[in-house]
C-alpha positions, -999 to +999 in steps of 0.1 A: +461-537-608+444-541-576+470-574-559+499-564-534+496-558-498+462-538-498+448-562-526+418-561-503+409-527-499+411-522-538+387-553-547+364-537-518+364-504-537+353-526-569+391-527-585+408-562-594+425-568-628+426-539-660+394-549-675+372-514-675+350-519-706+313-530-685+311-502-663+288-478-664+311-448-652+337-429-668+373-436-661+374-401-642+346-414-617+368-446-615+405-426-608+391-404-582+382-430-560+418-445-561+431-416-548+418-430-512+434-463-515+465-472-501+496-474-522+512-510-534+548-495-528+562-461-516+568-441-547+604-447-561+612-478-548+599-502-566+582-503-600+549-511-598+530-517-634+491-511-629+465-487-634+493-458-639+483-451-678+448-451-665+452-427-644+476-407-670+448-411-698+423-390-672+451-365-671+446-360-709+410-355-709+412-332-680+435-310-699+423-312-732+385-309-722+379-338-748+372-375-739+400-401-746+386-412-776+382-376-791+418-367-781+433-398-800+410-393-827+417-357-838+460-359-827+467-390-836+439-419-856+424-395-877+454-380-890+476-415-891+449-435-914+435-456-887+403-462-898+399-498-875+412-484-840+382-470-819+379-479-780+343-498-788+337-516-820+306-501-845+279-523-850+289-527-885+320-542-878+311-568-849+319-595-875+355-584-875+360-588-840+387-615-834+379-644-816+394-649-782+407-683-773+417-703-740+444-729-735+435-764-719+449-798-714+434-805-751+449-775-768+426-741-775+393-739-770+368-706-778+364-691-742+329-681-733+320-644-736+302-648-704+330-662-683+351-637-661+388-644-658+402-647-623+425-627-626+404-598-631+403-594-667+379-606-692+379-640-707+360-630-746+356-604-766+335-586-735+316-556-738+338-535-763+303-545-787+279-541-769+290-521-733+280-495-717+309-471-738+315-448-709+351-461-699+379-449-721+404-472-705+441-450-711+459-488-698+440-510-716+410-502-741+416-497-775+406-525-806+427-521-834+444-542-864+476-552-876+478-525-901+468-497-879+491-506-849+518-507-873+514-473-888+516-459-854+543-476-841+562-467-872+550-430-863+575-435-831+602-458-851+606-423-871+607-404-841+574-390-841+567-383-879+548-406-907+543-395-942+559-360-941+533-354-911+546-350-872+527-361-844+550-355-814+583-339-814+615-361-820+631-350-784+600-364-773+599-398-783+633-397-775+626-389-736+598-416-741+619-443-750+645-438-722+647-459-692+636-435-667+639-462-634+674-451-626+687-477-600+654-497-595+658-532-606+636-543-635+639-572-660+678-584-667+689-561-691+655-537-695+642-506-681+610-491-684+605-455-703+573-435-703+556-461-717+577-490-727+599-516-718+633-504-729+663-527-741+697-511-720+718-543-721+716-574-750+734-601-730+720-591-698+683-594-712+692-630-729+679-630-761+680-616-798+674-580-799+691-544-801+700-522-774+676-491-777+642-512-786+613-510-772+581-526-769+553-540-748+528-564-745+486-564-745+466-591-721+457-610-747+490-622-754+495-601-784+532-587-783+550-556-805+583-544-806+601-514-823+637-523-829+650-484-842+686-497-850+673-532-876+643-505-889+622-531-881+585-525-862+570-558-850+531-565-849+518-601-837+482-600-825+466-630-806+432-636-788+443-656-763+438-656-723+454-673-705+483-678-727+501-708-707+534-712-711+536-715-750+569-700-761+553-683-796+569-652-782+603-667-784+599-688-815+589-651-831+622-632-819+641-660-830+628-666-863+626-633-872+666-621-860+678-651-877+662-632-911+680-606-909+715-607-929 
């Protein structure tokens, strides 16, 4: 996301942080100009988690011949029931849009729409309202609910099908939910699939879990995880940036694996 060694040459071409929703260009406009930047690492030595699904979601529009948004809606929100997940909110529903909090030394405060996050995000609910709605962000752009995340991750918990209907093919998930890093070192006990963070070893990782889940995490400190062997799929959404070092995360893995007989 525009730090490493060239950190300077991306925030001269205009890139710091995953935050795409205010500009006035499409994410293809945006992805062709990477292509001139230098490189954080030489490819397959380290990973590197950044504008890569960006970059992949501009692959899908350039094959299909569809925006981003059309592409999920006809394969995959139409078809799935997800009637709340759209990349920018309609006017109708900007009541429903969750309010984003901040931590400080007095506990959580609203954070002002206004105010950008240094770290290259945004700190409120930012222009997904009221933007220009030209960026379909592939790494980080879609609003959604509880309900609707969950029927999709329970879509991939099934191995690609939901309701007698399948959406991708089960070999597929399967390939998806691999660790495909081979021997570069990633969290203790994780990998990283196409996609998600992949459980490989329970006692190496260090906490309650199953060996085959995966899951990841949104900026906002909102966390899911899909644990195939339990049947469980796990949604917890939060509006919060920057989370601090609350241990919610934790407390919810716990709490949760201790449930389960």
């Amino acid at each position: 996301y525009g730090s490493g060694a060239a950190e300077q040459a991306w925030r001269d071409a205009g890139f710091a942080g995953w935050y795409f929703a205010d500009r006035n260009e499409p994410m293809s406009s945006a992805v062709a100009r990477m292509a001139s930047l230098p490189m954080a690492e030489q490819p397959g030595e380290k990973f590197v988690y950044g504008y890569n699904t960006d970059i992949l979601g501009v692959i899908v529009e350039k094959l299909s011949g569809m925006s981003l948004q059309t592409f999920f809606d006809e394969r995959l929100i139409t078809p799935l029931g997800m009637k709340d997940t759209a990349f920018y909110l309609p006017p109708q529903k900007a009541e429903r849009l969750a309010v984003v909090y901040e931590g400080t030394q007095g506990g959580l405060s609203r954070a002002a729409d206004a105010d950008a996050w240094a770290g290259g995000g945004h700190h409120g609910q930012g222009h997904y309202l009221d933007g220009p709605r030209l960026a379909y962000s592939g790494g980080a752009g879609l609003l959604s609910t509880a309900a609707d995340y969950g029927r999709f991750l329970e879509m991939l918990r099934q191995g690609g099908e939901l309701d007698g209907r399948r959406y991708l093919g089960r070999k597929s998930v399967e390939l998806m939910v691999s660790n495909h890093l081979g021997s570069i070192p990633y969290d203790p006990g994780m990998g990283f699939g196409l996609g998600f963070a992949v459980r490989l070893d329970l006692g190496a990782a260090g906490e309650l879990g199953s060996e085959g889940e995966f899951g990841w995490g949104g900026a906002y400190h909102s966390q899911y995880w899909v644990d195939p062997e339990e049947g469980l799929t796990v949604v917890y959404l939060t509006q919060l940036l920057p989370g601090g070092d609350i241990d919610d995360h934790g407390k919810l893995r716990a709490l949760i694996y201790q449930a389960i007989d």
